[in-house]
C-alpha positions in Angstrom: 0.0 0.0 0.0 1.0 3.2 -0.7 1.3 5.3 2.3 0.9 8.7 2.8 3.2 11.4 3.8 3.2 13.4 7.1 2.7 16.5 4.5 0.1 14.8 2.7 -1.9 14.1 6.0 -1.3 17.8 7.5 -2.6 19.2 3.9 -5.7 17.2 4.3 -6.2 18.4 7.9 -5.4 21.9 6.8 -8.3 22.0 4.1 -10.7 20.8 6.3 -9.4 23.3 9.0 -9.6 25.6 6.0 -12.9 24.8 5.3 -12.5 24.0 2.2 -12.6 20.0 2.3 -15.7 18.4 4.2 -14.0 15.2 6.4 -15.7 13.3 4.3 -14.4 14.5 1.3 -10.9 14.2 3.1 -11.3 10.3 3.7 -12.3 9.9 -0.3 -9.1 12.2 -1.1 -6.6 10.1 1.4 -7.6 7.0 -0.3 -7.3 8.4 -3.9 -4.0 9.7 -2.5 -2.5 6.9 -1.3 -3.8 4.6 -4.1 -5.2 1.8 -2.2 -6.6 1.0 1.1 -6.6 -2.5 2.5 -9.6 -2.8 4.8 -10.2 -4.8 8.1 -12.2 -2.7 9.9 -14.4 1.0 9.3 -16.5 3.1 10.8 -20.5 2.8 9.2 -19.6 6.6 8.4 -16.9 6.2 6.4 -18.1 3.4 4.8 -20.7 4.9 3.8 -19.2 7.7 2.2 -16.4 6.2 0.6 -19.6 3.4 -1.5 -21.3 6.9 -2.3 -17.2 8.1 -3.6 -17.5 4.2 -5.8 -21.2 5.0 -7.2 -19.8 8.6 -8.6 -16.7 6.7 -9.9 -14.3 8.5 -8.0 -12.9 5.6 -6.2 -12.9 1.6 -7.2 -13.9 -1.1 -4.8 -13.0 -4.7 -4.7 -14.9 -6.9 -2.0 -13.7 -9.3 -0.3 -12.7 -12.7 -1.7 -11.6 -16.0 0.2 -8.8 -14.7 1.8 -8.0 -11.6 0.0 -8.9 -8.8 2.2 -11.7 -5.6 1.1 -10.0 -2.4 -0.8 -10.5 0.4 -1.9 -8.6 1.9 -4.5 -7.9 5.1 -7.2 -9.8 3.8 -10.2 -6.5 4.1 -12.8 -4.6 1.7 -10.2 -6.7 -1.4 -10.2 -3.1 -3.1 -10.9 -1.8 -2.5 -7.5 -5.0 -2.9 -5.7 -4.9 -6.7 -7.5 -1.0 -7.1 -6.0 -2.0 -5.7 -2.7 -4.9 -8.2 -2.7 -2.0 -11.1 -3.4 0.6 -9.9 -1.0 -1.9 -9.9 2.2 -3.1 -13.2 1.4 0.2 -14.7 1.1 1.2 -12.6 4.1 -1.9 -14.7 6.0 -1.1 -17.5 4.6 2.5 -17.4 6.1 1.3 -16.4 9.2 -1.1 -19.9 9.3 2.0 -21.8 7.8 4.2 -20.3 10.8 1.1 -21.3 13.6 0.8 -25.0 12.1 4.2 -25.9 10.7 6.0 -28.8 12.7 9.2 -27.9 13.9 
């Protein structure tokens, strides 16, 4: 996942500070900021407004499949939302493998 900056975060608290961004409107921006967004748990709130963010086509969402954890994602980068996708399940996986392997 891409992560964000400490000067990408304070912007997005500035403009909502400002005024000028809703904190809605910030959550939708941090995710199409930091390209994708691997998700285990969220508020009903933000939820919400980030399935409104995927019915205007701002953002892309992917559900969640087997093991391959929910995401949301900037809809030109659907390529690393798919390897971010892979790498967490194989991360799980080797997690399991680690718990059941015989020493």
């Amino acid at each position: 996942m891409s992560k964000l900056t400490q000067n990408d975060l304070e912007w997005l608290k500035d403009m909502v500070q400002r005024g000028e961004i809703t904190a809605d409107q910030a959550n939708v921006e941090k995710v199409r900021m930091a390209r994708v967004v691997v998700v285990t748990k969220l508020p009903a709130q933000v939820r919400s407004v980030l399935n409104a963010a995927v019915k205007t086509g701002e953002l892309s969402h992917m559900k969640k499949d087997g093991r391959k954890p929910e995401v949301y994602y900037h809809p030109n980068f659907e390529h690393l939302a798919n390897e971010e996708r892979n790498r967490s399940e194989k991360k799980m996986l080797e997690a399991l493998a680690g718990v059941f392997a015989r020493p």
